[in-house]
C-alpha positions, 0 to 999 in steps of 0.5 A: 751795557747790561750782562747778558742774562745767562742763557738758561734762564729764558728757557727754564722760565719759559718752560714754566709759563708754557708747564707749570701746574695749578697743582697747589703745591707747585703754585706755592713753590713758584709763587715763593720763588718770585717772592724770592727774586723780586727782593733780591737787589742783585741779578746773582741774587735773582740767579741763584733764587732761580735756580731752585725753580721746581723742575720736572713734568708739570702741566700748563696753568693760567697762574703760572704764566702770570708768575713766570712773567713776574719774575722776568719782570724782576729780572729784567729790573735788576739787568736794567739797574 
C-alpha cells in the first residue's frame, strides 16, 4: 500500500495551478522547485522540496498549471515507487 500523500500538499499545489503568476520571477521559482522534485528519489525529498513553493497572492497563468502538473507527476512517481 502506498503512504498517504500528506494532505496539505494537493492543496498548495492546487492553489498554485489555480494562482501562480506569469511574473518571470514566480515562473523561475516554480520551475526551479519542480526541477527540485523531480530529482528527488524519495517522497521526504520531494516534501521537503515542496515546501519552499513560493506562497502568497499571485495570479493564475497558463505555465504554472503546466509546472504544478509536472511536480505531481513526480510525486505521484515517488508514491507509486
Amino acid at each position: 500500500m502506498l503512504p498517504p500523500i500528506p494532505s496539505r500538499w494537493p492543496g498548495v499545489l492546487a492553489a498554485l495551478a489555480l494562482g501562480a503568476g506569469c511574473d518571470d520571477r514566480e515562473a523561475a521559482d516554480l520551475a526551479r522547485v519542480k526541477t527540485e522534485v523531480c530529482a528527488c528519489k524519495t517522497s521526504t525529498c520531494a516534501q521537503a522540496a515542496l515546501a519552499r513553493l513560493p506562497t502568497g497572492k499571485v495570479t493564475a497563468s497558463h505555465r504554472a498549471q503546466g509546472l504544478a502538473r509536472a511536480m505531481l507527476d513526480c510525486v505521484a512517481r515517488l508514491y507509486e515507487a
